[in-house]
C-alpha positions in Angstrom: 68.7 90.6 110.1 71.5 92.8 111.2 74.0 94.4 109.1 77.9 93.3 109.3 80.4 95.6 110.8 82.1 94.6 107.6 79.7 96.3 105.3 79.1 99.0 107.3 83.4 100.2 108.0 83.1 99.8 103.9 80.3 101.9 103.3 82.1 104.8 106.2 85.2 104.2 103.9 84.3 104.8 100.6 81.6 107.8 101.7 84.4 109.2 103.1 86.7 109.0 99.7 84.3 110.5 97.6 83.8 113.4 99.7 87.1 114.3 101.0 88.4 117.8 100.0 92.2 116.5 99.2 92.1 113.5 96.4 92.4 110.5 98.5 92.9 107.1 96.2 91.6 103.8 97.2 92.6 100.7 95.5 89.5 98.1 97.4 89.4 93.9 96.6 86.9 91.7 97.4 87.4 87.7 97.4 84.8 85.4 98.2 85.1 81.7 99.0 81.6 79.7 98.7 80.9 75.9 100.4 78.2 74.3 100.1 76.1 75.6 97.8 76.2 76.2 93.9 74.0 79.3 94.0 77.2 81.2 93.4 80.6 80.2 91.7 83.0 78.4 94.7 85.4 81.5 93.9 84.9 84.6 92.7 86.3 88.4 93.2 86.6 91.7 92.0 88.9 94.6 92.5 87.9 98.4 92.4 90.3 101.8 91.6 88.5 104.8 93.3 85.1 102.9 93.0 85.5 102.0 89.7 85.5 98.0 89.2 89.1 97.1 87.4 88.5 93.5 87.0 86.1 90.4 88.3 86.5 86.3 88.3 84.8 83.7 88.8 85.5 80.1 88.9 82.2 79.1 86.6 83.7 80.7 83.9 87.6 80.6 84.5 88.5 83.8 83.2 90.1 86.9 84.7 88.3 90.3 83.2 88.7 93.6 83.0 85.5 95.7 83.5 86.8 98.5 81.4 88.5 98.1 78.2 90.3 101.5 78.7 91.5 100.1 82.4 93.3 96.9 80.9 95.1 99.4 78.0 96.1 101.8 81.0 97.7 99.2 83.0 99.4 97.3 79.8 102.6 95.3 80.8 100.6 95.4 84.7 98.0 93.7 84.0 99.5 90.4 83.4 101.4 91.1 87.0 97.9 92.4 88.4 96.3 89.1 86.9 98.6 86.9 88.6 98.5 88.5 91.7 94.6 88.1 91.9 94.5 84.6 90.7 97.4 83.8 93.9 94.6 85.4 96.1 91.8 83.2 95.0 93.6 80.1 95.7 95.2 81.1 99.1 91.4 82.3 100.2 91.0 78.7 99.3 93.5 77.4 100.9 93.3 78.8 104.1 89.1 78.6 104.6 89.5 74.8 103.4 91.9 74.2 106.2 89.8 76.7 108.2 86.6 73.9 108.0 88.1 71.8 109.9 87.3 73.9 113.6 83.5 74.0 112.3 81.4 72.0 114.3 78.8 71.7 111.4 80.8 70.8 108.2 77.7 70.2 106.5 77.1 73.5 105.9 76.7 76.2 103.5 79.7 78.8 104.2 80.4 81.8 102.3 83.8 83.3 103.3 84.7 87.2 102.0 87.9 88.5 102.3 88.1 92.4 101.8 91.6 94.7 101.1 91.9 98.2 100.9 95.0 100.7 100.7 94.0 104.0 100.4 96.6 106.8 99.6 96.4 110.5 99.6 98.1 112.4 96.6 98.5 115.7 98.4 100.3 114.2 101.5 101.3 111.3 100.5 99.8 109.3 103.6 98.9 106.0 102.8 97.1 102.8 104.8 96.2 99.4 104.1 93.9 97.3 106.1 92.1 94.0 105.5 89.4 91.8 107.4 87.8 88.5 106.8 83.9 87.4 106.6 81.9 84.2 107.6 78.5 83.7 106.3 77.9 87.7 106.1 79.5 88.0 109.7 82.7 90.0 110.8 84.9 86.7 111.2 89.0 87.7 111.6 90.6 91.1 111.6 94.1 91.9 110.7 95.4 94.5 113.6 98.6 96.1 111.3 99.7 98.0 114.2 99.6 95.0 116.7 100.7 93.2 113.9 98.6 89.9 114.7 95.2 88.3 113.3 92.3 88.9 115.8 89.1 86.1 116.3 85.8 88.0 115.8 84.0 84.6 116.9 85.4 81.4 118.5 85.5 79.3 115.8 87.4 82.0 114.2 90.4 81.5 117.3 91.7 78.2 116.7 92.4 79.5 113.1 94.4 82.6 114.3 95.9 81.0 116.5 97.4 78.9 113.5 97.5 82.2 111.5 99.7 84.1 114.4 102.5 81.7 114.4 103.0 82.5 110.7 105.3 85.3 111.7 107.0 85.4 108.1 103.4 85.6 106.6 102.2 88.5 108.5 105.6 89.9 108.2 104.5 90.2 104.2 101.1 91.4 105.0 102.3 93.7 107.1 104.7 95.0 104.9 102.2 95.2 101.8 100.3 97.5 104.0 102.3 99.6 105.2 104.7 100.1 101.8 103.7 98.2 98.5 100.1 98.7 98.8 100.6 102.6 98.1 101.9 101.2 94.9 99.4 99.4 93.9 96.8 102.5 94.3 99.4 104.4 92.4 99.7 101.6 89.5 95.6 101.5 89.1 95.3 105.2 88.9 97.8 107.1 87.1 96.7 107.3 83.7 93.1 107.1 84.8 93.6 111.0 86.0 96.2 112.1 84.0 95.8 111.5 80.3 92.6 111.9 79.5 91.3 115.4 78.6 87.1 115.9 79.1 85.2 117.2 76.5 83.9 120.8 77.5 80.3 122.6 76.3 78.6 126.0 77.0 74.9 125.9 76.9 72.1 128.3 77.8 68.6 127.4 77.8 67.1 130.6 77.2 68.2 134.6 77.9 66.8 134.4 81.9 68.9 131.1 82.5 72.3 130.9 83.6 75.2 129.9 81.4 76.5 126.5 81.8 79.4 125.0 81.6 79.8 121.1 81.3 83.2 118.9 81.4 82.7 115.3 80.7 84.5 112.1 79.9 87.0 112.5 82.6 88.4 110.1 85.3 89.6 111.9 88.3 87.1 113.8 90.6 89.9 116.8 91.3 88.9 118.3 87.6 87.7 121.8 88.4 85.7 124.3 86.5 86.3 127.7 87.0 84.7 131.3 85.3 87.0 134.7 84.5 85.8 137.8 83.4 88.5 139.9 80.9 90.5 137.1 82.7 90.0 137.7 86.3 87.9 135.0 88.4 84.4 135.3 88.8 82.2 133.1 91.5 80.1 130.4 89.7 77.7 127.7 91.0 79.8 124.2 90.8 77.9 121.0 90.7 78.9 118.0 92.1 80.1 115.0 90.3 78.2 112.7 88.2 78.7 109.2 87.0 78.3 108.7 83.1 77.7 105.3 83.3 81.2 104.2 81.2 83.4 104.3 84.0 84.0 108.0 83.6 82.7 111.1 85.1 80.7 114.4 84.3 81.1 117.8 86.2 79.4 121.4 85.5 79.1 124.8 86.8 76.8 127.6 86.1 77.1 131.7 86.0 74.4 133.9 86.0 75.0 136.4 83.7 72.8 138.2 80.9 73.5 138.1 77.4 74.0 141.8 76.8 76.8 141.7 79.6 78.5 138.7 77.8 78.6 140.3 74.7 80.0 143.2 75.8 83.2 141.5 78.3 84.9 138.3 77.7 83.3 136.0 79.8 85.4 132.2 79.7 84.9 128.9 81.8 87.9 127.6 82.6 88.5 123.7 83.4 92.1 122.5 84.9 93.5 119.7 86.5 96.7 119.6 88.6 98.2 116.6 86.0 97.1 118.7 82.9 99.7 120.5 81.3 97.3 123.2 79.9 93.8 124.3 81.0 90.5 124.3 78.8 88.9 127.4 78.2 85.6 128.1 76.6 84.4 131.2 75.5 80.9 132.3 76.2 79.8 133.5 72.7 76.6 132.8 70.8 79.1 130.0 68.5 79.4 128.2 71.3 76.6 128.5 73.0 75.0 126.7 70.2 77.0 123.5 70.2 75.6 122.8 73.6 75.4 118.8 74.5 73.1 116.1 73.4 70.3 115.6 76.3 71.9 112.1 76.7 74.9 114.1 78.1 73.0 116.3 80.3 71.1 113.2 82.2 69.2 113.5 85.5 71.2 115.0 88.5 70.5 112.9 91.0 72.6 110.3 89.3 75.4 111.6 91.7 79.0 110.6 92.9 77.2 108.2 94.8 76.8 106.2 91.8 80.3 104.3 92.4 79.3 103.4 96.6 75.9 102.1 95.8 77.2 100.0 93.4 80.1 98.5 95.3 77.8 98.6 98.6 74.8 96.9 96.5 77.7 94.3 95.2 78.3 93.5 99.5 74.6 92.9 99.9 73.7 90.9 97.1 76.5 88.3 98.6 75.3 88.8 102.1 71.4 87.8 101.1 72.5 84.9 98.5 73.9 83.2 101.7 70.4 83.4 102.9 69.5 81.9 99.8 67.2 84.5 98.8 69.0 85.3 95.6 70.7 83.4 92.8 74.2 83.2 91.3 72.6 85.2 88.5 71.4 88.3 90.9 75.1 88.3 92.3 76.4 88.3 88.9 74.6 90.9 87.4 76.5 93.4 90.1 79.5 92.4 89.1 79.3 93.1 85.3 
């Protein structure tokens, strides 16, 4: 059973995100379209800021969710908008795939359409792209070309319908135009507060004299939190970690220095944690008071419970729906990667 292109451009993409040197935002939707089989709800979607799931549907259950409580109160008076503009989605997808049925030569079967969005946008440039592609039964299907601004057939039975598609020229006028402009806004609107207003928590622990100080920042949202260390306030090289999921929706970070005890006590030795947004830094001293309100072991959970966290869930999300078509899964598997 191969793999869809579809799965694998998303798995490039959001690699690629999490381990870009500049901040590079991604606002990423996923809309699926079943017929023909009740293993999984008829419609169903969900919608992701920087890998984090903002919201899921399906039509089982009627309702429109936030994943995160702390997502729906950053967007307030946009999630209603953001709401609206999801439920549109899930009845155009339905729209156009039931019209879409009609060029099938086999209407008896099970189909399973996906549609997938992006817009990614760069906060350091301010670069920003949009792109979107649809999926039959697992299989790359239609392609939106925004720079040849026209729908492109991935199979034939995919050509009669972009055919139909291309002679929308208002309609890919919009798309084209979401893409190119709006769609930076929406990356912007599902961000903002999730990197800005919330301040980690910060802890110094050592695990004996021999070890290295660390220096732990957690319960933050945006991966461009650093951790620096000064000595009598100049800059000192420490070993920075990478990022780590804690499970919430919010991330972890730390950084270690390898000094001895006698030389901290003697210099003031301070970790330093900033972000650009922040209007002041947070700085720990290393003394033997805060050494010894180091984290809970909870905190301080297994390392190889990387970045990574976010693209296996989202990737393990695109399989799940890829082998229920197969029927070797049930609407319950699929669901339980979406909560």
């Amino acid at each position: 059973m191969s793999m869809p292109r579809t799965l694998v451009l998303v798995g490039v993409l959001f690699m690629s995100i999490f381990s870009a040197s500049s901040e590079v935002h991604v606002h990423q939707a996923i809309f699926i379209y079943g017929v023909g089989t009740t293993k999984i709800p008829k419609n169903m979607s969900s919608t992701f800021a920087d890998g984090l799931q903002i919201s899921h549907y399906d039509s089982n259950s009627g309702t429109f969710n936030s994943s995160w409580e702390w997502m729906r109160e950053s967007m307030k008076t946009c999630w209603e908008e953001y709401k609206h503009l999801c439920l549109s989605e899930n009845a155009r997808l339905k729209y156009e795939f039931d019209s879409a049925l009609e060029h099938f030569r086999r209407k008896e079967d099970v189909h399973i359409f996906q549609w997938i969005s992006y817009c990614t946008w760069d906060d350091e440039s301010g670069d920003f792209e949009g792109y979107e592609e649809y999926g039959c039964n697992g299989d790359d299907f239609i392609l939106l070309d925004v720079k040849k601004r026209r729908y492109i057939a991935h199979t034939p039975e995919a050509a009669p319908i972009t055919d139909l598609w291309n002679k929308k020229k208002a309609w890919i006028d919009s798309r084209i135009q979401y893409y190119t402009s709006a769609c930076a806004d929406c990356v912007k609107m599902s961000v903002a507060k999730l990197h800005a207003t919330v301040r980690p928590e910060v802890y110094l622990w050592q695990k004996n004299s021999s070890s290295p100080v660390g220096c732990l920042a957690t319960g933050f949202y945006s991966r461009a939190v650093k951790i620096m260390w000064q000595r009598n306030g100049e800059d000192v090289h420490g070993d920075e970690g990478e990022i780590l999921c804690n499970g919430d929706g919010t991330f972890q970070k730390r950084s270690f220095l390898r000094v001895k005890p006698e030389e901290w006590r003697k210099n003031r030795y301070s970790c330093v944690v900033q972000h650009q947004n922040w209007k002041d830094k947070i700085i720990k001293n290393v003394t033997e008071v805060e050494l010894k309100n180091e984290p809970k072991p909870s905190v301080l959970h297994d390392p190889k419970r990387t970045h990574s966290w976010a693209v296996i869930s989202f990737i393990s999300f695109l399989f799940t729906v890829f082998y229920c078509i197969h029927e070797v899964c049930s609407w319950a598997d699929l669901a339980r990667t979406m909560l």
